[in-house]
SEFIZA-3560 file (N, C-alpha, C; in Angstrom, 3 decimals):
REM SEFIZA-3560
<numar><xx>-19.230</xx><yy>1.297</yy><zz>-18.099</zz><atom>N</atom></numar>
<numar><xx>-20.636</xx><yy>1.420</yy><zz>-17.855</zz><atom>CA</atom></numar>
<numar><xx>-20.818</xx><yy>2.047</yy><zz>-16.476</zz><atom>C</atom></numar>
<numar><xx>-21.847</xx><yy>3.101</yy><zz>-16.232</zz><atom>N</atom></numar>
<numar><xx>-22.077</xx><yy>3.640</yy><zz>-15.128</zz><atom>CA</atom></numar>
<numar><xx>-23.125</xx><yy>3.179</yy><zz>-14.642</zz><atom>C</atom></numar>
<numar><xx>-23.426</xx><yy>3.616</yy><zz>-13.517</zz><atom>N</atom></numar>
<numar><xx>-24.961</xx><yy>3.192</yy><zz>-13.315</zz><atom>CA</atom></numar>
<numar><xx>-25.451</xx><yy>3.712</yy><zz>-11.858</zz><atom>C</atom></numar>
<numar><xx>-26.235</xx><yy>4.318</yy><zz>-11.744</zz><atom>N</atom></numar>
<numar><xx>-26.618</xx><yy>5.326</yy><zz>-10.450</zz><atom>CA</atom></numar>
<numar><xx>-28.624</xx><yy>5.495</yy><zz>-9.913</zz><atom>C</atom></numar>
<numar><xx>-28.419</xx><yy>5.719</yy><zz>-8.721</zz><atom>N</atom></numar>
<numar><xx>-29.925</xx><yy>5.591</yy><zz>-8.765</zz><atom>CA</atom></numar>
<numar><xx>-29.899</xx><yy>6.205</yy><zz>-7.567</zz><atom>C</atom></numar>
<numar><xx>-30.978</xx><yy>6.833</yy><zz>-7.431</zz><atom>N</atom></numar>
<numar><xx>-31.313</xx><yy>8.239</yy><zz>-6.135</zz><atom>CA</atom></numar>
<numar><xx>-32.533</xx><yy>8.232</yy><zz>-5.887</zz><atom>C</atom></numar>
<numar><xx>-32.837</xx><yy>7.496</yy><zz>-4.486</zz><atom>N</atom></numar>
<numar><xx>-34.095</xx><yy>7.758</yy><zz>-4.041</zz><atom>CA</atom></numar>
<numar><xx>-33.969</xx><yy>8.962</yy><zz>-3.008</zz><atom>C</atom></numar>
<numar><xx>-34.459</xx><yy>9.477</yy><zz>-3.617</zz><atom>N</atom></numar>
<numar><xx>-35.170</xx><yy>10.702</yy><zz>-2.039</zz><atom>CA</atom></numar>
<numar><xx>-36.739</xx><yy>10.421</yy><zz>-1.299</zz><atom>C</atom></numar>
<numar><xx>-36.921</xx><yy>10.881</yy><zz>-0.161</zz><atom>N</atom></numar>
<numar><xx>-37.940</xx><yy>10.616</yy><zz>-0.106</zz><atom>CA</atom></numar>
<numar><xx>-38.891</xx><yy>11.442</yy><zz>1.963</zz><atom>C</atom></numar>
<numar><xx>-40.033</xx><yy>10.916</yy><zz>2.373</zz><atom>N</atom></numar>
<numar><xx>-39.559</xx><yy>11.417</yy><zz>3.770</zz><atom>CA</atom></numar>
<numar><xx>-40.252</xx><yy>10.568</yy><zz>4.406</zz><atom>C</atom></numar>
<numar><xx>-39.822</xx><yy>10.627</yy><zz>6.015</zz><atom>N</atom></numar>
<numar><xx>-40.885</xx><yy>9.085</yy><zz>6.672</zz><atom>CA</atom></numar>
<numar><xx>-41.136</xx><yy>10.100</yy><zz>7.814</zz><atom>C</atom></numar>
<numar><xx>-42.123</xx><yy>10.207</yy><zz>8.366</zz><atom>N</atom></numar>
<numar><xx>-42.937</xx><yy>11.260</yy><zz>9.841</zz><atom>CA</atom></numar>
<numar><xx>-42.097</xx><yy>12.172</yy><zz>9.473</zz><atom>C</atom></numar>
<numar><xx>-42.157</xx><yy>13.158</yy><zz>8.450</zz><atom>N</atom></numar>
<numar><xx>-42.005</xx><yy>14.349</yy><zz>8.672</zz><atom>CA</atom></numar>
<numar><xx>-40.155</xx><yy>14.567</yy><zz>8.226</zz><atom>C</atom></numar>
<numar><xx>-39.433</xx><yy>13.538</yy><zz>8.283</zz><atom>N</atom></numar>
<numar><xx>-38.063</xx><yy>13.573</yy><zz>7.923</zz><atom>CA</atom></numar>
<numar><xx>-37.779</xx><yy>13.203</yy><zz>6.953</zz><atom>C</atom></numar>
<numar><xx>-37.265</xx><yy>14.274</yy><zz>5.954</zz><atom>N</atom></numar>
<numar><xx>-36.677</xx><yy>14.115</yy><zz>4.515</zz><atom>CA</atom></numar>
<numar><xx>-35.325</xx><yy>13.427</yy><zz>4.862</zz><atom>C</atom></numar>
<numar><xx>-35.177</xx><yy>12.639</yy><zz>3.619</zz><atom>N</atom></numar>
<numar><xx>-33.768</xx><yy>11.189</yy><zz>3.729</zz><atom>CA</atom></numar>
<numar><xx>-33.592</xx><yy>11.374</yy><zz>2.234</zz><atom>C</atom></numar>
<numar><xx>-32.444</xx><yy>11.334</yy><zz>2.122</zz><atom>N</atom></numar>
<numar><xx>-32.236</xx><yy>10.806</yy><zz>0.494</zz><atom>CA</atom></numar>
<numar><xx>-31.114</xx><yy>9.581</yy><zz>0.443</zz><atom>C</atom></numar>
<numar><xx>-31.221</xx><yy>8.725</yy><zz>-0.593</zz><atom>N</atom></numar>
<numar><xx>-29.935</xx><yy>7.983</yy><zz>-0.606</zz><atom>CA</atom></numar>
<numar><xx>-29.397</xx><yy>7.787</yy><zz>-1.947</zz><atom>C</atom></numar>
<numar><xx>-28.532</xx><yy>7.410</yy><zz>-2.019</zz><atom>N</atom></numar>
<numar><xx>-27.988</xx><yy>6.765</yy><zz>-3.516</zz><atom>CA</atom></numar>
<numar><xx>-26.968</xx><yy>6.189</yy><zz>-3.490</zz><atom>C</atom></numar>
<numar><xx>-26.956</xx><yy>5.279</yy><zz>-4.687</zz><atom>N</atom></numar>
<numar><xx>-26.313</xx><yy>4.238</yy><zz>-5.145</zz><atom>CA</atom></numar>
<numar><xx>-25.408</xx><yy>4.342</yy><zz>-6.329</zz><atom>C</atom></numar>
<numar><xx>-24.014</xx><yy>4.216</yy><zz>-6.470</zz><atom>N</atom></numar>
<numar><xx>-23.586</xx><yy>4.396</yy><zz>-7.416</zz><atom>CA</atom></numar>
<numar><xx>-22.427</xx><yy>2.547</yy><zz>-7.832</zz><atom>C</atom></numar>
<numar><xx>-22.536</xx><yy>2.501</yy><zz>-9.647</zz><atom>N</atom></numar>
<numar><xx>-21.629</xx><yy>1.341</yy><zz>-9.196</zz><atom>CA</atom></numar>
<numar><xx>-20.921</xx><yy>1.847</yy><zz>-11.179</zz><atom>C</atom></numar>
<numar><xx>-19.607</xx><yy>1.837</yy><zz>-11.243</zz><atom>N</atom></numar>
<numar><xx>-18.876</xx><yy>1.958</yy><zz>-12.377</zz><atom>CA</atom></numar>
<numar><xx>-17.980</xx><yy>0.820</yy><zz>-12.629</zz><atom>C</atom></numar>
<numar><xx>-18.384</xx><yy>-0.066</yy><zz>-14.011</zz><atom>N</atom></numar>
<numar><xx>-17.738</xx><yy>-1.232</yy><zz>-14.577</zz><atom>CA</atom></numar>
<numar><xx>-16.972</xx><yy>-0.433</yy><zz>-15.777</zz><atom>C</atom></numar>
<numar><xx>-16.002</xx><yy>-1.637</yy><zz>-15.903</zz><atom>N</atom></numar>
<numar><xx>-15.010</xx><yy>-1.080</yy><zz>-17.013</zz><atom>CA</atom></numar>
<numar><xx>-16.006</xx><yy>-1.751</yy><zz>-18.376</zz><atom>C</atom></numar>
<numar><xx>-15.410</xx><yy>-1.421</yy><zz>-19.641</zz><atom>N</atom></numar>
<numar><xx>-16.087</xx><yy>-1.574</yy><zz>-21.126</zz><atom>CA</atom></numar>
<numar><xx>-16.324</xx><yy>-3.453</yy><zz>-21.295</zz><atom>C</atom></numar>
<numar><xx>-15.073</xx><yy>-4.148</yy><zz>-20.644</zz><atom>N</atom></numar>
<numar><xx>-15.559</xx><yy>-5.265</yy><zz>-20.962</zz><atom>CA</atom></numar>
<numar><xx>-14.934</xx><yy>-6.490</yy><zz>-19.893</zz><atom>C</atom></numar>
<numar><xx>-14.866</xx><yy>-5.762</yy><zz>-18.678</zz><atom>N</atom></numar>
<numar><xx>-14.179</xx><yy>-6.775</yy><zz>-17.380</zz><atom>CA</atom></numar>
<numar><xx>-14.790</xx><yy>-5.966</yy><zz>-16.141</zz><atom>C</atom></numar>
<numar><xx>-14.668</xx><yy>-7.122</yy><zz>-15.039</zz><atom>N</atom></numar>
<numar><xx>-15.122</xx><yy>-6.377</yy><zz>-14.187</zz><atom>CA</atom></numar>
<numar><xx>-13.829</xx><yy>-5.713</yy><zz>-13.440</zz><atom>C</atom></numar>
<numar><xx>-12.624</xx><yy>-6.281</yy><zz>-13.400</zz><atom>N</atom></numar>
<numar><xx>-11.376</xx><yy>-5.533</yy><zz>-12.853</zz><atom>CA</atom></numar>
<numar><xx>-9.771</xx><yy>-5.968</yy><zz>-13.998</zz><atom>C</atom></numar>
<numar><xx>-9.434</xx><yy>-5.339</yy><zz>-13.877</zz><atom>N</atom></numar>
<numar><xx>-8.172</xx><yy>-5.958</yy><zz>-14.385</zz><atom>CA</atom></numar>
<numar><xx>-7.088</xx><yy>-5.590</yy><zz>-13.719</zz><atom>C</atom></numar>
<numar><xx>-6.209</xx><yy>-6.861</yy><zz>-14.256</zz><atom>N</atom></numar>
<numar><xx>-4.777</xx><yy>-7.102</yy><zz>-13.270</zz><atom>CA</atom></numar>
<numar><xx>-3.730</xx><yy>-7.613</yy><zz>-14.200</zz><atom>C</atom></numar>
<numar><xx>-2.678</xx><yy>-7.093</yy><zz>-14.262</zz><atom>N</atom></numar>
<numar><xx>-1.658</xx><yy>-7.574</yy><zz>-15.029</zz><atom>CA</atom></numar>
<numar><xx>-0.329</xx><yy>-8.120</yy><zz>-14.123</zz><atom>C</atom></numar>
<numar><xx>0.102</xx><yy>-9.042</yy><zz>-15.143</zz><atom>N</atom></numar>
<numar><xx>1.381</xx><yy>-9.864</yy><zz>-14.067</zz><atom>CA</atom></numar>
<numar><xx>2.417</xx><yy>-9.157</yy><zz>-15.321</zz><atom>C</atom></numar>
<numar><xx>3.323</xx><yy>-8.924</yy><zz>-14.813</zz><atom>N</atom></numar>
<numar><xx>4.954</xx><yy>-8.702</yy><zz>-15.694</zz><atom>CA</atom></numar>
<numar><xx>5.996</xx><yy>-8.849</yy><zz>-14.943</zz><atom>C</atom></numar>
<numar><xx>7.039</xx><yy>-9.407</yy><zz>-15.723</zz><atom>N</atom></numar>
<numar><xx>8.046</xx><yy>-10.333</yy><zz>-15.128</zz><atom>CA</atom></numar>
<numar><xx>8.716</xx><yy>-9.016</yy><zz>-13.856</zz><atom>C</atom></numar>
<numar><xx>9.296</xx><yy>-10.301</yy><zz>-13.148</zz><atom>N</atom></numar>
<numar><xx>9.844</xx><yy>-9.117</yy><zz>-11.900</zz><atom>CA</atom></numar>
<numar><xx>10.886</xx><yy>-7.850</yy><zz>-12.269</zz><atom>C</atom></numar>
<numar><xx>12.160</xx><yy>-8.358</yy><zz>-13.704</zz><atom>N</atom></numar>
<numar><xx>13.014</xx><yy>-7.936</yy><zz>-14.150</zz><atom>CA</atom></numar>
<numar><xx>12.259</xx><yy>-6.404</yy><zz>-14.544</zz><atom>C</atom></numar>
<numar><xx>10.911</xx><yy>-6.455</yy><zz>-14.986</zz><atom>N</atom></numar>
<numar><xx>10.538</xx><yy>-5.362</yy><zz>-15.946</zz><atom>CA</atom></numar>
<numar><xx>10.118</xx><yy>-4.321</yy><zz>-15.208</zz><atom>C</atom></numar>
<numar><xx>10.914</xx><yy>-3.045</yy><zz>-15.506</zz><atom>N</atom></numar>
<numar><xx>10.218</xx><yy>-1.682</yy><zz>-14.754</zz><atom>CA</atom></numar>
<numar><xx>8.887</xx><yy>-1.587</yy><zz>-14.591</zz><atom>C</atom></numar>
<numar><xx>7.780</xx><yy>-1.223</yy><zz>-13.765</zz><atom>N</atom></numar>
<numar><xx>6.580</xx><yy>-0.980</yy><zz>-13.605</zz><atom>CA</atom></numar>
<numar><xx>6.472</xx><yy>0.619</yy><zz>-12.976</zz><atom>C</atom></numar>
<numar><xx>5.490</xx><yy>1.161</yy><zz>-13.605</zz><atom>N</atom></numar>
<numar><xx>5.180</xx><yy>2.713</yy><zz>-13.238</zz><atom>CA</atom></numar>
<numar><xx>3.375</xx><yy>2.252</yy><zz>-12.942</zz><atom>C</atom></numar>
<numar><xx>2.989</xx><yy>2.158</yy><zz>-12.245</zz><atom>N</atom></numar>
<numar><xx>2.088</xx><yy>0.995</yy><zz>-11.011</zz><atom>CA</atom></numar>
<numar><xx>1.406</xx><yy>2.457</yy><zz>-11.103</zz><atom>C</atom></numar>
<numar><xx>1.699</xx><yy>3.885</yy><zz>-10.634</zz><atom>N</atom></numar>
<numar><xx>0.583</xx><yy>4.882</yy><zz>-10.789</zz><atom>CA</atom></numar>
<numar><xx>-0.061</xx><yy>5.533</yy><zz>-11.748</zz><atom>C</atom></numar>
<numar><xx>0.938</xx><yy>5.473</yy><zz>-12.746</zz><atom>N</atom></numar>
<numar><xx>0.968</xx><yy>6.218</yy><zz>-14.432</zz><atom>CA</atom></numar>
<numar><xx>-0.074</xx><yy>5.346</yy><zz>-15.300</zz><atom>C</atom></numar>
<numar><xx>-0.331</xx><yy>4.026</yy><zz>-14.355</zz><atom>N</atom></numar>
<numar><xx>-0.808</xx><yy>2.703</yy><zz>-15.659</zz><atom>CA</atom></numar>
<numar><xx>-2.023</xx><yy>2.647</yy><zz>-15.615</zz><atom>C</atom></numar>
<numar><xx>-3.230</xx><yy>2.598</yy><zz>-16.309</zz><atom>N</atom></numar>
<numar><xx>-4.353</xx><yy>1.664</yy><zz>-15.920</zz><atom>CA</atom></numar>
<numar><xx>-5.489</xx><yy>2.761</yy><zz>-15.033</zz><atom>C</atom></numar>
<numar><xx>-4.902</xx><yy>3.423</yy><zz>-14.234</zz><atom>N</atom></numar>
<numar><xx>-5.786</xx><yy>4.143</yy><zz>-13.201</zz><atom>CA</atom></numar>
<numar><xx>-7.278</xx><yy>4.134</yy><zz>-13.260</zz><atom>C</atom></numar>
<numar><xx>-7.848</xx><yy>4.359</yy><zz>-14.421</zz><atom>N</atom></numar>
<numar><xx>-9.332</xx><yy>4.360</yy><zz>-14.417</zz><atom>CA</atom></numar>
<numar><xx>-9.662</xx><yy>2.855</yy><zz>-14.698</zz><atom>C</atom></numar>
<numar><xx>-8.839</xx><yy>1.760</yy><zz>-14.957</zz><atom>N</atom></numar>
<numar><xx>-9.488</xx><yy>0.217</yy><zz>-14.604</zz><atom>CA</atom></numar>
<numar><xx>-9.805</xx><yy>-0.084</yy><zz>-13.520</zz><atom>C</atom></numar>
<numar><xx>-10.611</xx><yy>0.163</yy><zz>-12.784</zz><atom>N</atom></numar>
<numar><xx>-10.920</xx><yy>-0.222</yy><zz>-11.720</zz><atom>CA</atom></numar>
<numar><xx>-12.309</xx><yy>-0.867</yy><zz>-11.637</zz><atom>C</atom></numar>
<numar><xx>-13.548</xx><yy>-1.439</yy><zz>-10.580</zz><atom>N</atom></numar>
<numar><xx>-14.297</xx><yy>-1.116</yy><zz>-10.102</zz><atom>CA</atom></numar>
<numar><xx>-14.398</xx><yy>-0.345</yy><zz>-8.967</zz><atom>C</atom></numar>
<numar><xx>-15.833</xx><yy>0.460</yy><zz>-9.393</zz><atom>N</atom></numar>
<numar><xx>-15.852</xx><yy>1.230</yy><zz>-8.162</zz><atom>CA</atom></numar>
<numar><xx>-17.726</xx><yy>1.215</yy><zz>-7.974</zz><atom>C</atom></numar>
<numar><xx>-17.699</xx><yy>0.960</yy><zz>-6.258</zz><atom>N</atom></numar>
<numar><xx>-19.529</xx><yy>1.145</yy><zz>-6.141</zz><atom>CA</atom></numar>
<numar><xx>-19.399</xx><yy>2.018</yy><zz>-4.809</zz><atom>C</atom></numar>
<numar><xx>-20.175</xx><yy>2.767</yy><zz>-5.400</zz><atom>N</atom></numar>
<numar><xx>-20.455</xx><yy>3.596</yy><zz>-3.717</zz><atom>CA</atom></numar>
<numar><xx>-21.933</xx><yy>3.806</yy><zz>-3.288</zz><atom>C</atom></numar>
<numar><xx>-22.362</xx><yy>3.598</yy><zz>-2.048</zz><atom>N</atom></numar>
<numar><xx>-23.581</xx><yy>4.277</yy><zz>-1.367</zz><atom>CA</atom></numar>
<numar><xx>-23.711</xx><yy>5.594</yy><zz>-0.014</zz><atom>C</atom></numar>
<numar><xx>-24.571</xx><yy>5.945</yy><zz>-0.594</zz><atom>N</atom></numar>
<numar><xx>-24.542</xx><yy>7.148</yy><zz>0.270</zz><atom>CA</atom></numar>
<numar><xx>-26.026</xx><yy>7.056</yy><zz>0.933</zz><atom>C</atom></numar>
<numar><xx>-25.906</xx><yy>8.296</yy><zz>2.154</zz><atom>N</atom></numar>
<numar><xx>-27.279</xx><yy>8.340</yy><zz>2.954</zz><atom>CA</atom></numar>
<numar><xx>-27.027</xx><yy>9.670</yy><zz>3.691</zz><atom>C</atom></numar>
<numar><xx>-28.274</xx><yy>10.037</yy><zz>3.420</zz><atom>N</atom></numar>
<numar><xx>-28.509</xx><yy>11.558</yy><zz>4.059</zz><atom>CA</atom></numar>
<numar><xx>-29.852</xx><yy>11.620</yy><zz>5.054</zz><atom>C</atom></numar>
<numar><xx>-30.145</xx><yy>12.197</yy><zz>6.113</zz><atom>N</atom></numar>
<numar><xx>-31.157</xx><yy>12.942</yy><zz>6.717</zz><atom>CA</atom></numar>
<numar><xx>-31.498</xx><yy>14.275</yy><zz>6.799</zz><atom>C</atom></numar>
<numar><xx>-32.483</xx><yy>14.673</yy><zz>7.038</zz><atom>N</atom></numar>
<numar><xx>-32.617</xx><yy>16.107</yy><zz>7.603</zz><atom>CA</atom></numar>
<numar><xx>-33.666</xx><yy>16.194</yy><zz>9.258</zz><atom>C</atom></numar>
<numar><xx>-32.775</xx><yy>15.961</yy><zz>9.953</zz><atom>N</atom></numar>
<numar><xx>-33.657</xx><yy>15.616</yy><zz>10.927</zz><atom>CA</atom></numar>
<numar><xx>-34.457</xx><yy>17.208</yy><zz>11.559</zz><atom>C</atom></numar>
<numar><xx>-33.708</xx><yy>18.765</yy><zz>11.401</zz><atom>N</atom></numar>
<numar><xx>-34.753</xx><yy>19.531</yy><zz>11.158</zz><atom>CA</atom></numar>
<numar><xx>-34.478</xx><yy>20.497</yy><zz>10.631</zz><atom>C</atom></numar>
<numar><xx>-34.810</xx><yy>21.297</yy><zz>9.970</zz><atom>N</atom></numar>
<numar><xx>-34.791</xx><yy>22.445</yy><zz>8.585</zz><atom>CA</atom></numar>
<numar><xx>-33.076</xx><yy>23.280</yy><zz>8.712</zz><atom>C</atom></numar>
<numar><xx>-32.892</xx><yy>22.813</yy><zz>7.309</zz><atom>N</atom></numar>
<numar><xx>-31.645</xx><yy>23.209</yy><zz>7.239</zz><atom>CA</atom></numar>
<numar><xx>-30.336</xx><yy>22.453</yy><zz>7.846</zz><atom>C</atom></numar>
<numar><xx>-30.489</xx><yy>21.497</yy><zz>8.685</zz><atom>N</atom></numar>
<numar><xx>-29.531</xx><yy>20.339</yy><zz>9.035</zz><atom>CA</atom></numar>
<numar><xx>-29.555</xx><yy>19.193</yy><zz>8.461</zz><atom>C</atom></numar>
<numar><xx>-28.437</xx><yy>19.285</yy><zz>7.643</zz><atom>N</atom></numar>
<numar><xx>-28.039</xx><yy>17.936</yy><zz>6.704</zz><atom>CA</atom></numar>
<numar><xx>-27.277</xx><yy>17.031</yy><zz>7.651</zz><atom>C</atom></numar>
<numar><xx>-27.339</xx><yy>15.249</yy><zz>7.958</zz><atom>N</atom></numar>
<numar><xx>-26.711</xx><yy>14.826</yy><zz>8.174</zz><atom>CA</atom></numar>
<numar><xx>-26.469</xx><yy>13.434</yy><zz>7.366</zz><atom>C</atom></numar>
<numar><xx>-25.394</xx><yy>13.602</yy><zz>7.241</zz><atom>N</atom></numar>
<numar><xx>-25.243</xx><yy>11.643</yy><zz>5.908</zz><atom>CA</atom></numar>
<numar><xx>-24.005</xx><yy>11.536</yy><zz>5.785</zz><atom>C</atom></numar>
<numar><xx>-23.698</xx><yy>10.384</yy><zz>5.283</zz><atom>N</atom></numar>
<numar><xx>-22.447</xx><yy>9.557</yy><zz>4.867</zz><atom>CA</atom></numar>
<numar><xx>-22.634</xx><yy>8.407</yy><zz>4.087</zz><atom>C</atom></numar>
<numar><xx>-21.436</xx><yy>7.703</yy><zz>3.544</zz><atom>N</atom></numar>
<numar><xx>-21.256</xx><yy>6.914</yy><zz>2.574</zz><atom>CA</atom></numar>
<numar><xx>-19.889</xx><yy>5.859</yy><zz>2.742</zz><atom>C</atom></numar>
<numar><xx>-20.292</xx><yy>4.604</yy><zz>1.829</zz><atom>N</atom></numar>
<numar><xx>-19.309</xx><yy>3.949</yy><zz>1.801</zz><atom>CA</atom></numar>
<numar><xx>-18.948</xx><yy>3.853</yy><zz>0.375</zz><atom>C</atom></numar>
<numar><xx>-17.578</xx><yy>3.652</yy><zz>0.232</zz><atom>N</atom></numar>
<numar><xx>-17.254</xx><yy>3.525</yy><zz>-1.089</zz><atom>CA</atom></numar>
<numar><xx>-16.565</xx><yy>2.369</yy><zz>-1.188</zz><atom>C</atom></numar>
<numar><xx>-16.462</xx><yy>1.539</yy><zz>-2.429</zz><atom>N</atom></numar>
<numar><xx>-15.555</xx><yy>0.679</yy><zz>-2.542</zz><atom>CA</atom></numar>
<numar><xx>-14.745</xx><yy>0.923</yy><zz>-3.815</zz><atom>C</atom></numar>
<numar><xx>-13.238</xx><yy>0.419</yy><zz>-3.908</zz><atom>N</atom></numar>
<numar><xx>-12.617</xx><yy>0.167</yy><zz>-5.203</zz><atom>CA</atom></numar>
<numar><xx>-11.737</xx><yy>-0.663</yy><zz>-5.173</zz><atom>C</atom></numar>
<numar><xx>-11.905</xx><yy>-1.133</yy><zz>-6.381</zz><atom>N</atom></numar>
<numar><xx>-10.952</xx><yy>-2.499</yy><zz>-6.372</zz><atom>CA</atom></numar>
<numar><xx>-9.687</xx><yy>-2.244</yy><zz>-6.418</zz><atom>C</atom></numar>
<numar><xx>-8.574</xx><yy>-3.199</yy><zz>-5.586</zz><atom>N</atom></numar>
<numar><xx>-7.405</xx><yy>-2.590</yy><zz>-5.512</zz><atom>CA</atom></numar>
<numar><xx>-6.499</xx><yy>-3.623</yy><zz>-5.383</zz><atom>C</atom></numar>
<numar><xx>-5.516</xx><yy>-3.495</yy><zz>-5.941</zz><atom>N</atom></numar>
<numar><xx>-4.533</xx><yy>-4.036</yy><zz>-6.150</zz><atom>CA</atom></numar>
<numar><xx>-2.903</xx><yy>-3.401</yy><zz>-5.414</zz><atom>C</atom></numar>
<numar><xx>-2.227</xx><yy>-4.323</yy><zz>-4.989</zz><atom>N</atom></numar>
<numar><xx>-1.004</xx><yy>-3.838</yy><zz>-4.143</zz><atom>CA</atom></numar>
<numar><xx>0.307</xx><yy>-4.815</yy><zz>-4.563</zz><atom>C</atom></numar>
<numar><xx>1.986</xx><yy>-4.375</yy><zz>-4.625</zz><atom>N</atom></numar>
<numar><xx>2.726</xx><yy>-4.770</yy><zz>-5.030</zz><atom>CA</atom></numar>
<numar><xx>3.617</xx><yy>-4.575</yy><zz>-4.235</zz><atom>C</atom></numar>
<numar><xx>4.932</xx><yy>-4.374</yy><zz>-4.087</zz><atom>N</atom></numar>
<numar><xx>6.254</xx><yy>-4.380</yy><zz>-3.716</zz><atom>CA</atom></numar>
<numar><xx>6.944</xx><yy>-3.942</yy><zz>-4.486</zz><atom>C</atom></numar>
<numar><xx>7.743</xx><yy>-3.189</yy><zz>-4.426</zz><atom>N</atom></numar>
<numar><xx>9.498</xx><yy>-3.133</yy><zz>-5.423</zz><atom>CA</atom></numar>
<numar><xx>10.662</xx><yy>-3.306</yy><zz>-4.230</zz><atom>C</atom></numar>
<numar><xx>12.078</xx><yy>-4.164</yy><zz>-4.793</zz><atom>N</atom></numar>
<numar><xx>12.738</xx><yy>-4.445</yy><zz>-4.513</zz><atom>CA</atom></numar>
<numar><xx>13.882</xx><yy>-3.901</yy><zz>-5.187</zz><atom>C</atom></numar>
<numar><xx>14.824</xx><yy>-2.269</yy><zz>-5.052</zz><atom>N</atom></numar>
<numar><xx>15.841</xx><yy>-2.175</yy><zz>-6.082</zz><atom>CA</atom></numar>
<numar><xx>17.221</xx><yy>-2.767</yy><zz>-5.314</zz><atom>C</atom></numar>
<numar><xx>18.173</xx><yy>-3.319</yy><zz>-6.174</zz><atom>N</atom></numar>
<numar><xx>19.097</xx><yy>-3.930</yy><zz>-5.572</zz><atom>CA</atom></numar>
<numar><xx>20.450</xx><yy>-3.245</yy><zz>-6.535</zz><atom>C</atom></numar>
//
């Protein structure tokens, strides 16, 4: 499920826009799998688009033709170890 929303708008004369973005998986909000330590894992090849992810953004134009904005993003993340012996 996606889901996004964009206000633009201006306050004294300064155009701003912002938006909101937030992407859930079909029927979890993250997933995580455990497998035994013995078992090979390919950790980049797997899963990649299970994630959550929400991001916001923000823009100004403080005067004609100068864009200034930024954003935060988040994604859910997960981290492991390998040990070959």
């Amino acid at each position: 499920m996606q889901l996004g929303l964009v206000l633009p708008g201006e306050v004294l004369g300064i155009r701003f826009g912002a938006g909101f973005l937030m992407y859930l998986l079909d029927d979890r909000v993250t997933r995580v799998r455990s497998l035994p330590q013995q078992q090979p894992r390919f950790v980049l090849y797997d899963n990649r688009i299970q994630r959550l992810h929400i991001a916001a953004n923000f823009a100004i134009e403080p005067v004609e033709h100068l864009f200034i904005g930024g954003g935060l993003t988040f994604m859910a993340h997960t981290s492991g170890r390998l040990n070959v012996e």
